[in-house]
VOVEXPA-708682 format. One record per residue (C-alpha): x, y, z; residue number from 1. Coordinates in steps of 0.25 Angstrom, whole numbers, always signed. Layout:
<rec><east>X</east><north>Y</north><up>Z</up><seq>NUM</seq></rec>
...
//
This chain:
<rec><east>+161</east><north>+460</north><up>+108</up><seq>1</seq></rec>
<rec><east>+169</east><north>+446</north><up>+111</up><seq>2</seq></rec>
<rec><east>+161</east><north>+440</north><up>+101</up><seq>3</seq></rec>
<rec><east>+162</east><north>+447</north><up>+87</up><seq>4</seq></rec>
<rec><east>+178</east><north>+448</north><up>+89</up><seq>5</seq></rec>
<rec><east>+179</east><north>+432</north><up>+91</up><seq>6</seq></rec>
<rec><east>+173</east><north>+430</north><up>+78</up><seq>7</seq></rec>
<rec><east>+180</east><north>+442</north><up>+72</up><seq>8</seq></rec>
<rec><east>+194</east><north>+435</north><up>+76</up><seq>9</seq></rec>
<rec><east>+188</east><north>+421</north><up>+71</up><seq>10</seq></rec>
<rec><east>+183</east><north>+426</north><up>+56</up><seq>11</seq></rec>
<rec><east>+197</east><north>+435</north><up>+55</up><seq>12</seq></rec>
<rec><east>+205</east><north>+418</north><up>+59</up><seq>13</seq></rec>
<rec><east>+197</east><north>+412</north><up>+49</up><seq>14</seq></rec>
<rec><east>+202</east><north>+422</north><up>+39</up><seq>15</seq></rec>
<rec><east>+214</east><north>+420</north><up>+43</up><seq>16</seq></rec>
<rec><east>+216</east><north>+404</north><up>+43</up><seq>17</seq></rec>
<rec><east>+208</east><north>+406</north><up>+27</up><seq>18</seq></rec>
<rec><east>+218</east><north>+415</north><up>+24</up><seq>19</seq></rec>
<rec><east>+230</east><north>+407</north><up>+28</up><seq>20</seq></rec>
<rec><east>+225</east><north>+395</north><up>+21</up><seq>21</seq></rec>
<rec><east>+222</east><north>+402</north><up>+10</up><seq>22</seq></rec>
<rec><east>+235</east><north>+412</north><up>+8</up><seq>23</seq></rec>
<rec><east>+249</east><north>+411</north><up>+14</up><seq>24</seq></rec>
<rec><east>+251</east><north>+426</north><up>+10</up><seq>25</seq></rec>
<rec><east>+240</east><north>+429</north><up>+17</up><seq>26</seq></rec>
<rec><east>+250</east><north>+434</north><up>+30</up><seq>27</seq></rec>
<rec><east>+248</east><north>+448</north><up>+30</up><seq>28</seq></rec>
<rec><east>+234</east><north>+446</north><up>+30</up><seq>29</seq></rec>
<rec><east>+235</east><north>+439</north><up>+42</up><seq>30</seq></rec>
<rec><east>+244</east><north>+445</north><up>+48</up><seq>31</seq></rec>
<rec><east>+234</east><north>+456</north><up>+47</up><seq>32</seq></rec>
<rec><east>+224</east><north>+447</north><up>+51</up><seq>33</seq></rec>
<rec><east>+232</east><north>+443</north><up>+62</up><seq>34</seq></rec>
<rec><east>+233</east><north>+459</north><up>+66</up><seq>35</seq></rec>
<rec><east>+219</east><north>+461</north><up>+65</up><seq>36</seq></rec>
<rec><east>+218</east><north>+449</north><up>+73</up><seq>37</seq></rec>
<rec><east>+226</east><north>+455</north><up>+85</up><seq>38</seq></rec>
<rec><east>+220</east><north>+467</north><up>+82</up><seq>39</seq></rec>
<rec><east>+206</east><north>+460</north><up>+83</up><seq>40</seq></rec>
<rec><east>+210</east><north>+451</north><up>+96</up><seq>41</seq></rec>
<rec><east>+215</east><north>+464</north><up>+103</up><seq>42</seq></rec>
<rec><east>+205</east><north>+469</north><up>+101</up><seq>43</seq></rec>
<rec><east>+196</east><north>+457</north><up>+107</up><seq>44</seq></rec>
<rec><east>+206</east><north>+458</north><up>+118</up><seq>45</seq></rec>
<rec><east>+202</east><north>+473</north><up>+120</up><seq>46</seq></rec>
<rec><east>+188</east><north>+469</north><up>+118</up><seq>47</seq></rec>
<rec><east>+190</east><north>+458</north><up>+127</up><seq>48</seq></rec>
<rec><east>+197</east><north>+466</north><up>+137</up><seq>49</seq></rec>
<rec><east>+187</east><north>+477</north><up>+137</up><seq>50</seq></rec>
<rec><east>+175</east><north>+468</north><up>+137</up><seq>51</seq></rec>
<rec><east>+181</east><north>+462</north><up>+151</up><seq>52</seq></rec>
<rec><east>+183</east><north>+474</north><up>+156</up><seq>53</seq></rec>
<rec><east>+169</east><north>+477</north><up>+152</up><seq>54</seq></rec>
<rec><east>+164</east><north>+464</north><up>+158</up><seq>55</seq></rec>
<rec><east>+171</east><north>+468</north><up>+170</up><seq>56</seq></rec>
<rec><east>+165</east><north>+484</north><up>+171</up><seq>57</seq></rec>
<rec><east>+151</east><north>+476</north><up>+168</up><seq>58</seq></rec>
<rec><east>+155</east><north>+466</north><up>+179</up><seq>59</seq></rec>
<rec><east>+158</east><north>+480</north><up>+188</up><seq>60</seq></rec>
<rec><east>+148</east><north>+486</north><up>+182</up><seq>61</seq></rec>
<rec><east>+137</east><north>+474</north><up>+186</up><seq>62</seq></rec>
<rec><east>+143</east><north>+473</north><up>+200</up><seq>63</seq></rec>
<rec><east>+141</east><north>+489</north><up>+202</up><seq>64</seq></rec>
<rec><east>+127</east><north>+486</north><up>+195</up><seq>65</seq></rec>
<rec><east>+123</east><north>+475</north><up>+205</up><seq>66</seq></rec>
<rec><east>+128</east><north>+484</north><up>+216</up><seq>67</seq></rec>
<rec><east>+120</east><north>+495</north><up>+211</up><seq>68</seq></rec>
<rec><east>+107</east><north>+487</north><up>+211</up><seq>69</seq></rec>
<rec><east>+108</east><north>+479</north><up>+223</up><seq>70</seq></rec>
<rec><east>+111</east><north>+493</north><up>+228</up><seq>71</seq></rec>
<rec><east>+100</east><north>+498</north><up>+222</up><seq>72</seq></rec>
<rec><east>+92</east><north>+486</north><up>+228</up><seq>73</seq></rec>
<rec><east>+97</east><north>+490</north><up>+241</up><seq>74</seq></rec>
<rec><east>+92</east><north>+505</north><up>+238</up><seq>75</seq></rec>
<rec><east>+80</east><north>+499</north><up>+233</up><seq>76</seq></rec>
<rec><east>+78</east><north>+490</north><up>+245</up><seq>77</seq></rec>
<rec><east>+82</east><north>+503</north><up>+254</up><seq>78</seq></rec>
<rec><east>+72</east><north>+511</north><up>+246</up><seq>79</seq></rec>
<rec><east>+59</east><north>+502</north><up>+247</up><seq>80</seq></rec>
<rec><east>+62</east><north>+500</north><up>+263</up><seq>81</seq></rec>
<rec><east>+64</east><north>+516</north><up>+265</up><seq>82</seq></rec>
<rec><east>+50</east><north>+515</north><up>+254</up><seq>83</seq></rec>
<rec><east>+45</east><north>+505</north><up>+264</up><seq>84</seq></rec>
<rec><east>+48</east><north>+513</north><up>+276</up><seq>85</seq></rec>
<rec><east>+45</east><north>+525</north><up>+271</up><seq>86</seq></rec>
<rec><east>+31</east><north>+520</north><up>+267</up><seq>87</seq></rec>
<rec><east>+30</east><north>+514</north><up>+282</up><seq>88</seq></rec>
<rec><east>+33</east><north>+528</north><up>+286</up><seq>89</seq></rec>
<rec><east>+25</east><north>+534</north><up>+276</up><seq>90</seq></rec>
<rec><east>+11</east><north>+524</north><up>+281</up><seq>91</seq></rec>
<rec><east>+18</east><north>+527</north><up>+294</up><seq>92</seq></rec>
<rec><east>+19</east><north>+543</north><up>+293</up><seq>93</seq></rec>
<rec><east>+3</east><north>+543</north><up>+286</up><seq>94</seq></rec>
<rec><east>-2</east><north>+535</north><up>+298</up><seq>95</seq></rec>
<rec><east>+2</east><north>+546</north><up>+306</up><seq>96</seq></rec>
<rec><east>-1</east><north>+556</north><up>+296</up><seq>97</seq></rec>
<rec><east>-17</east><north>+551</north><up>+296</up><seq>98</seq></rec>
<rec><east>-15</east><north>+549</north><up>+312</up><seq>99</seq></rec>
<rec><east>-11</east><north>+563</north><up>+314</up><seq>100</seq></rec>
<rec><east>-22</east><north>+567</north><up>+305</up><seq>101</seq></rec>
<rec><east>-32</east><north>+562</north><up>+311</up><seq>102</seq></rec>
<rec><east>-27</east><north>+568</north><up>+326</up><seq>103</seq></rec>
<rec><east>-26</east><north>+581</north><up>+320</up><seq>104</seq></rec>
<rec><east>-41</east><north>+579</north><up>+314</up><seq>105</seq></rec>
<rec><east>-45</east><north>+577</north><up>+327</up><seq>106</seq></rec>
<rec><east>-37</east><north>+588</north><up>+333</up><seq>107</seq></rec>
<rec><east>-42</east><north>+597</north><up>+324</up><seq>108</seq></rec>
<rec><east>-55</east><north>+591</north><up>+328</up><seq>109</seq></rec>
<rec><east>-54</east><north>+593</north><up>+342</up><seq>110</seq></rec>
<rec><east>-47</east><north>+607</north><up>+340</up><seq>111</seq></rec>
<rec><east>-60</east><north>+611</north><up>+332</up><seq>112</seq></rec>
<rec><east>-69</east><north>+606</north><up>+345</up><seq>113</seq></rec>
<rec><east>-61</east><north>+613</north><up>+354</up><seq>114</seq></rec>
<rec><east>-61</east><north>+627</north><up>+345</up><seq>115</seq></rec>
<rec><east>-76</east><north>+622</north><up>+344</up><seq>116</seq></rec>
<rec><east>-78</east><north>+621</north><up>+360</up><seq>117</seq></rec>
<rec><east>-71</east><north>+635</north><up>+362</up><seq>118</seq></rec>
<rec><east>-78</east><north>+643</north><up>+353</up><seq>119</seq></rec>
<rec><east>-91</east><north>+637</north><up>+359</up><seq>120</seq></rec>
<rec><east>-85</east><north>+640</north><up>+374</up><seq>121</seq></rec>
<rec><east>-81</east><north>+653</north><up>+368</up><seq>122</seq></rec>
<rec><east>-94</east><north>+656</north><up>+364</up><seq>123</seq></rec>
<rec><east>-102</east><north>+650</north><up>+377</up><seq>124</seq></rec>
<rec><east>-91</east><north>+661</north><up>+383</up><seq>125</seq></rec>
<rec><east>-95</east><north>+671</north><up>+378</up><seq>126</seq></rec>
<rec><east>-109</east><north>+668</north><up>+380</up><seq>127</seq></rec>
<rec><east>-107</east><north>+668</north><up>+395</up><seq>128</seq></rec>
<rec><east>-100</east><north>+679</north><up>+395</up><seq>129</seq></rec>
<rec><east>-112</east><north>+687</north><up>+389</up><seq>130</seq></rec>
<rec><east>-120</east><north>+681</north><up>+398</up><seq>131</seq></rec>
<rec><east>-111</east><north>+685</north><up>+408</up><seq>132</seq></rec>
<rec><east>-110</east><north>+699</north><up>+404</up><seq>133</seq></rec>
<rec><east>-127</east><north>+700</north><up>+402</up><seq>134</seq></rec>
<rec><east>-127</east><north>+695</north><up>+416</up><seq>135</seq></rec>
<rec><east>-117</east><north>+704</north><up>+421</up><seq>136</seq></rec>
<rec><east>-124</east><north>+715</north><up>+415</up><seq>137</seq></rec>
<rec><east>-139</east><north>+710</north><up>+418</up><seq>138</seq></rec>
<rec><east>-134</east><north>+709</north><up>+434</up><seq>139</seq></rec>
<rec><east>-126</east><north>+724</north><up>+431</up><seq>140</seq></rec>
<rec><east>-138</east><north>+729</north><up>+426</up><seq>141</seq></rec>
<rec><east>-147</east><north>+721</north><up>+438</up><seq>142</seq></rec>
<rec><east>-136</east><north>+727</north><up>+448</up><seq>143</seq></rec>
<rec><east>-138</east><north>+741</north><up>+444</up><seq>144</seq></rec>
<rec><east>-154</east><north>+738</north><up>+445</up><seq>145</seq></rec>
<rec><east>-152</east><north>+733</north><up>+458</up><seq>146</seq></rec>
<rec><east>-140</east><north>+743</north><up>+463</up><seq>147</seq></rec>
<rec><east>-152</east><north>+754</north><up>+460</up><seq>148</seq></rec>
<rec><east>-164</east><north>+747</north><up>+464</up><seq>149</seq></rec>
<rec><east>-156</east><north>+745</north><up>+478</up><seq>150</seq></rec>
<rec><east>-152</east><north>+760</north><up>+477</up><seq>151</seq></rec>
<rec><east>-168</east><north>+764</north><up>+474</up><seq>152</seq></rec>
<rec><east>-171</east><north>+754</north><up>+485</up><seq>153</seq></rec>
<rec><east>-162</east><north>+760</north><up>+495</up><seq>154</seq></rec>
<rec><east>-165</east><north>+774</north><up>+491</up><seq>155</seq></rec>
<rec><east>-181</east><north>+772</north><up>+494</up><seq>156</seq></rec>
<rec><east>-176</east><north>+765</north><up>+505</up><seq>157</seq></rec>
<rec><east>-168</east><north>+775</north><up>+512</up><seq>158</seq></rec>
<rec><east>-180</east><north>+785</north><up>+506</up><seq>159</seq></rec>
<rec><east>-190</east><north>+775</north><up>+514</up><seq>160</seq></rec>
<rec><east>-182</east><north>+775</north><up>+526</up><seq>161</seq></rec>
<rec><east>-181</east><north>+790</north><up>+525</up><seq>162</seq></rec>
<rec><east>-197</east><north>+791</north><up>+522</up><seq>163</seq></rec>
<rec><east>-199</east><north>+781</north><up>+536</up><seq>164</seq></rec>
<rec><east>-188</east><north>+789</north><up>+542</up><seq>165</seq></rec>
<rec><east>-195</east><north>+801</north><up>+541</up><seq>166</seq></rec>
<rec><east>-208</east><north>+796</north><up>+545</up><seq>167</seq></rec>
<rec><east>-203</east><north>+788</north><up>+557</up><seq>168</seq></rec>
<rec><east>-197</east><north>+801</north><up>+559</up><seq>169</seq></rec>
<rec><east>-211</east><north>+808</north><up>+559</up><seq>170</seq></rec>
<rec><east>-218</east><north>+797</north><up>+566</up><seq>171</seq></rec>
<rec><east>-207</east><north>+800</north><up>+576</up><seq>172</seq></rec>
<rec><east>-208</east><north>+816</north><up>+578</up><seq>173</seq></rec>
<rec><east>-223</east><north>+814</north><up>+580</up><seq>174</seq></rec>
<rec><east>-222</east><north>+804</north><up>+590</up><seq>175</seq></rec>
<rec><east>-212</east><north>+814</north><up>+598</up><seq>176</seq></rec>
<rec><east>-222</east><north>+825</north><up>+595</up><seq>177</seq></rec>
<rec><east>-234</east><north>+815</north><up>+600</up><seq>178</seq></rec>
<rec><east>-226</east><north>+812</north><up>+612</up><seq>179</seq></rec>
<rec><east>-223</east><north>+827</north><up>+615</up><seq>180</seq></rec>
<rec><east>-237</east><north>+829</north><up>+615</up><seq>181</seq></rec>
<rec><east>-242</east><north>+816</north><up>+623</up><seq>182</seq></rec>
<rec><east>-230</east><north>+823</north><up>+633</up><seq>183</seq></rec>
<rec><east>-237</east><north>+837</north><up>+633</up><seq>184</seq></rec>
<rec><east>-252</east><north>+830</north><up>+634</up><seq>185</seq></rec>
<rec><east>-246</east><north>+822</north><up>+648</up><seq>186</seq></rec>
<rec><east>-240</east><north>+835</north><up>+653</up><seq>187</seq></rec>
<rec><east>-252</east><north>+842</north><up>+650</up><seq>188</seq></rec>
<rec><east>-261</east><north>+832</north><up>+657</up><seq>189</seq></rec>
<rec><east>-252</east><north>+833</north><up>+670</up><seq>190</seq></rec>
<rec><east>-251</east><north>+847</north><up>+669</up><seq>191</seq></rec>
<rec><east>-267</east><north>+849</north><up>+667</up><seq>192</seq></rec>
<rec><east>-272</east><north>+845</north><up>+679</up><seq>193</seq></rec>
<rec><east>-283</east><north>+856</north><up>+678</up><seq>194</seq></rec>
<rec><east>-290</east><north>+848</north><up>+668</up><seq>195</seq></rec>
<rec><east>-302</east><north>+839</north><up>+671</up><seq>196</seq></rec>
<rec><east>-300</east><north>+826</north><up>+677</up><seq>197</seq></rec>
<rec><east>-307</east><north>+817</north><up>+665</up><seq>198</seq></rec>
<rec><east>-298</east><north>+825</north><up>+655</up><seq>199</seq></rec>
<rec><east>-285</east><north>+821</north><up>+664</up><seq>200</seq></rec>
<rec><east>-290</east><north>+805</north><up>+666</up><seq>201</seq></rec>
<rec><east>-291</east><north>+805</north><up>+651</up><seq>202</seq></rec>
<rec><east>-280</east><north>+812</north><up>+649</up><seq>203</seq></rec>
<rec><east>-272</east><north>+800</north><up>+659</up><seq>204</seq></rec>
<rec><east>-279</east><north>+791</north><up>+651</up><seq>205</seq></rec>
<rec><east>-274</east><north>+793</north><up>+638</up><seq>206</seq></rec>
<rec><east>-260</east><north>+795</north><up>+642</up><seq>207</seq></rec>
<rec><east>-260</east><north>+783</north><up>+653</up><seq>208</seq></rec>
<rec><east>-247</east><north>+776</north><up>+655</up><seq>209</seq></rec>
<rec><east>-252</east><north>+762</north><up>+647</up><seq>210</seq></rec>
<rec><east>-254</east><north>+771</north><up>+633</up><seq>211</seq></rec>
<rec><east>-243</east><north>+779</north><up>+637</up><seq>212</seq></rec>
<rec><east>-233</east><north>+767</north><up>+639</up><seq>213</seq></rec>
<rec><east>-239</east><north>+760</north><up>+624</up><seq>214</seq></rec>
<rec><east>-237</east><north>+776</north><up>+617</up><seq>215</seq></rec>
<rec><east>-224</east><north>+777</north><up>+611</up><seq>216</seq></rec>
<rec><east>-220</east><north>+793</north><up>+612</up><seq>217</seq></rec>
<rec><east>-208</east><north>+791</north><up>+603</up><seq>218</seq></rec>
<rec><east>-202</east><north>+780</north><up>+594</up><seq>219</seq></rec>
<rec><east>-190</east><north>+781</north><up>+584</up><seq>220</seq></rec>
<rec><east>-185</east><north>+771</north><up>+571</up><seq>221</seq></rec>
<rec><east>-170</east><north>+773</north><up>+571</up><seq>222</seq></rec>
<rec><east>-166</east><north>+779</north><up>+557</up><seq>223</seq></rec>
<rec><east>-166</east><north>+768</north><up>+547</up><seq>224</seq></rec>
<rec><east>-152</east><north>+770</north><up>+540</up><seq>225</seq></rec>
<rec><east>-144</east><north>+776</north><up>+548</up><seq>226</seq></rec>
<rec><east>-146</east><north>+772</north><up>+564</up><seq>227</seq></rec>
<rec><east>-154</east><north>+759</north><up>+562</up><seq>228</seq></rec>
<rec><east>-146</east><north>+745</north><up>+564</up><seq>229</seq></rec>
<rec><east>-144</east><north>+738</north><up>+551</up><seq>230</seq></rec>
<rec><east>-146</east><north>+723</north><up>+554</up><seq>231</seq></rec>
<rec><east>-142</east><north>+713</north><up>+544</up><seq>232</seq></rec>
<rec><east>-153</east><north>+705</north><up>+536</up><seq>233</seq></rec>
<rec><east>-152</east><north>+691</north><up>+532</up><seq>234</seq></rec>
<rec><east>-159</east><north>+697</north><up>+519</up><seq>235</seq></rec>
<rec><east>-148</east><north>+706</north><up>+514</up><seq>236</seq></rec>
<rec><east>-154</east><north>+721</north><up>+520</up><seq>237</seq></rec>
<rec><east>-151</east><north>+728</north><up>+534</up><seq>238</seq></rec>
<rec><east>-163</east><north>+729</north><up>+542</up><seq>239</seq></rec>
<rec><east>-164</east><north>+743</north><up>+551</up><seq>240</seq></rec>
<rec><east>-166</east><north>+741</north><up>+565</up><seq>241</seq></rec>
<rec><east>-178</east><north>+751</north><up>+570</up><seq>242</seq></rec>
<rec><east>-181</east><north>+754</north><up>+584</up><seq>243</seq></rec>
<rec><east>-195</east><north>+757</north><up>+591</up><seq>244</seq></rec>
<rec><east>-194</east><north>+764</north><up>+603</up><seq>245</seq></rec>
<rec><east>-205</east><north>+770</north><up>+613</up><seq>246</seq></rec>
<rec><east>-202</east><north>+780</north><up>+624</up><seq>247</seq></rec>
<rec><east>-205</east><north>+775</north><up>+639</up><seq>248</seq></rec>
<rec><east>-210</east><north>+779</north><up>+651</up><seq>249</seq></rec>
<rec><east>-197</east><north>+787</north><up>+656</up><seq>250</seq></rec>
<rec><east>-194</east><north>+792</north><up>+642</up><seq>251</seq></rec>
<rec><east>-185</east><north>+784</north><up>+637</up><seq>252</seq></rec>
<rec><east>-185</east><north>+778</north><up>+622</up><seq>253</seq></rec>
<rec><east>-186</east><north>+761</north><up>+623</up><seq>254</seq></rec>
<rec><east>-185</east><north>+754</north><up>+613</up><seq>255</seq></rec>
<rec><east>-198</east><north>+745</north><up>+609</up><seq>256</seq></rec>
<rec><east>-197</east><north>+740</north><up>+596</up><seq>257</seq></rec>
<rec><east>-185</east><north>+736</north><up>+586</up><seq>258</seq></rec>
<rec><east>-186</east><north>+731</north><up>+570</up><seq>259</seq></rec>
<rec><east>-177</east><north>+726</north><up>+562</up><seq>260</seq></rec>
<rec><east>-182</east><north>+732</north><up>+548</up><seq>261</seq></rec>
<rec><east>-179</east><north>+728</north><up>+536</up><seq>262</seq></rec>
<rec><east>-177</east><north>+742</north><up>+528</up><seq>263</seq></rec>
<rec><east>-184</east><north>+736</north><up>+514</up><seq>264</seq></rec>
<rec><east>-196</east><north>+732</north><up>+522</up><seq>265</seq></rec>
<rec><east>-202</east><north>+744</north><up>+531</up><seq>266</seq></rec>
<rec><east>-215</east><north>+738</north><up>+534</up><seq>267</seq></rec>
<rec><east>-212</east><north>+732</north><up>+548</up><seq>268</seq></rec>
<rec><east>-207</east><north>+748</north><up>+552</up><seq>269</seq></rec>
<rec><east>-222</east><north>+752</north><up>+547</up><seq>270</seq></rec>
<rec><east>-229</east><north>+740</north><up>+554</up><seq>271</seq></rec>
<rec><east>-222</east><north>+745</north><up>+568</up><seq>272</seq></rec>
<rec><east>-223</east><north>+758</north><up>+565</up><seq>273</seq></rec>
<rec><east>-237</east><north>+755</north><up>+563</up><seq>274</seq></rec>
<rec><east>-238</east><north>+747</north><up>+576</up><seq>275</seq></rec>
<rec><east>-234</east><north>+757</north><up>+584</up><seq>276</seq></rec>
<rec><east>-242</east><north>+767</north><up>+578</up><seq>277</seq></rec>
<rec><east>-253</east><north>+757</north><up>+581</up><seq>278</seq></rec>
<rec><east>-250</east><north>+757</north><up>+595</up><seq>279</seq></rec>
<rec><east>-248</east><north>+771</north><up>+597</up><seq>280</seq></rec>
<rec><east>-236</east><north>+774</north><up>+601</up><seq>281</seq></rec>
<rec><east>-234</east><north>+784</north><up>+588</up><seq>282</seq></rec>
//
């Protein structure tokens, strides 16, 4: 803008030396020249005190602009550090990210085994269980089969017991009745001294004192159940105590034989039984 006016107030001198030279009446001209010519260099004054002052807001208006950018080159700076921190932090945070992926894969891995594990433990369980409760019920059932097998075996015991009892019993009564009449035979032979002598000495012959003392007049078993004496068995089962006993010479009973009898196996009682029977004194 400083420019164009110089030359403006230039071209307006040069005028105004050609018209001097040229007319002396050219004053008002000039003077009006001379006006135009304040007028003009005011205004260049204006001009020139404006563009100072706009040099100077430029100048301002630079250093505000320089501040701003080295700010903004601090902002910048700042930004790519908390860029490059926040990157570190981003590589450092996916690190961490993939490691914790990869233990809670493995988690779940081992969660899944475990779950796997229990449901198989469950299962092996519950198959014991059933086995359990099918032995349980098999040894229920076996129980039962036993409790009534033993009941049957104690019925037909107690009835075989009775049965020998009884016969025992019989055995008995006909040994007192024999002996009552081996009594009334002795009586008789003292008694009948009219008979004849070969009928007497055979008589005494018979009843001589040697077969008298191997003849059993009377022998008793003791009642099975109720007045035996039980004797513990290494086995498991009491054994019943049975007594033989045979009558002496003064009439007392003696006891001549004892067993100890097992009451599932009755075979030793029928082989003494037989014995004596054998032996006559039944």
């Amino acid at each position: 803008m400083s420019e164009p006016a110089s030359s403006k107030g230039q071209a307006t001198l040069v005028e105004m030396e050609e018209g001097t030279e040229n007319s002396a009446g050219m004053g008002d001209e000039i003077e009006k020249q001379q006006e135009n010519l304040s007028s003009i260099l005011n205004a260049l004054s204006e001009q020139n005190t404006n563009l100072q002052r706009l040099t100077q807001v430029t100048e301002e208006r630079q250093v505000a602009l320089d501040a701003l950018v080295d700010r903004q080159a601090e902002e910048q700076a700042r930004f790519d550090m908390l860029v490059s921190t926040g990157q570190a932090q981003l590589d450092q945070l996916s690190t961490l990210q993939q490691v914790k992926s990869r233990e809670l894969e493995n988690l779940e891995s081992l969660l899944q085994a475990q779950q796997e594990q229990l449901i198989q433990l469950a299962e092996e369980e519950r198959r014991k269980r059933e086995r359990l409760e099918d032995l349980e019920q098999r040894i229920k059932v076996k129980q039962e089969r036993l409790n009534r097998g033993l009941e049957e075996q104690r019925q037909e015991k107690v009835k075989e017991q009775a049965r020998r009892h009884s016969t025992l019993q019989t055995i008995v009564e006909e040994q007192g009745h024999q002996a009552t009449g081996e009594d009334r035979s002795d009586k008789s032979m003292t008694a009948g001294s009219k008979e004849p002598l070969g009928t007497t000495e055979r008589i005494q012959d018979t009843a001589s004192p040697e077969t008298r003392a191997r003849r059993l007049t009377r022998f008793e078993f003791e009642k099975l159940m109720s007045s035996s004496e039980d004797v513990p068995s290494a086995n498991g089962p009491s054994k019943v105590s049975i007594i033989f006993k045979t009558r002496a010479r003064n009439g007392e009973w003696t006891v001549s034989d004892k067993l100890l009898v097992d009451p599932s196996d009755p075979s030793i009682v029928e082989r003494v039984a037989a014995k004596y029977m054998r032996k006559q004194f039944c």
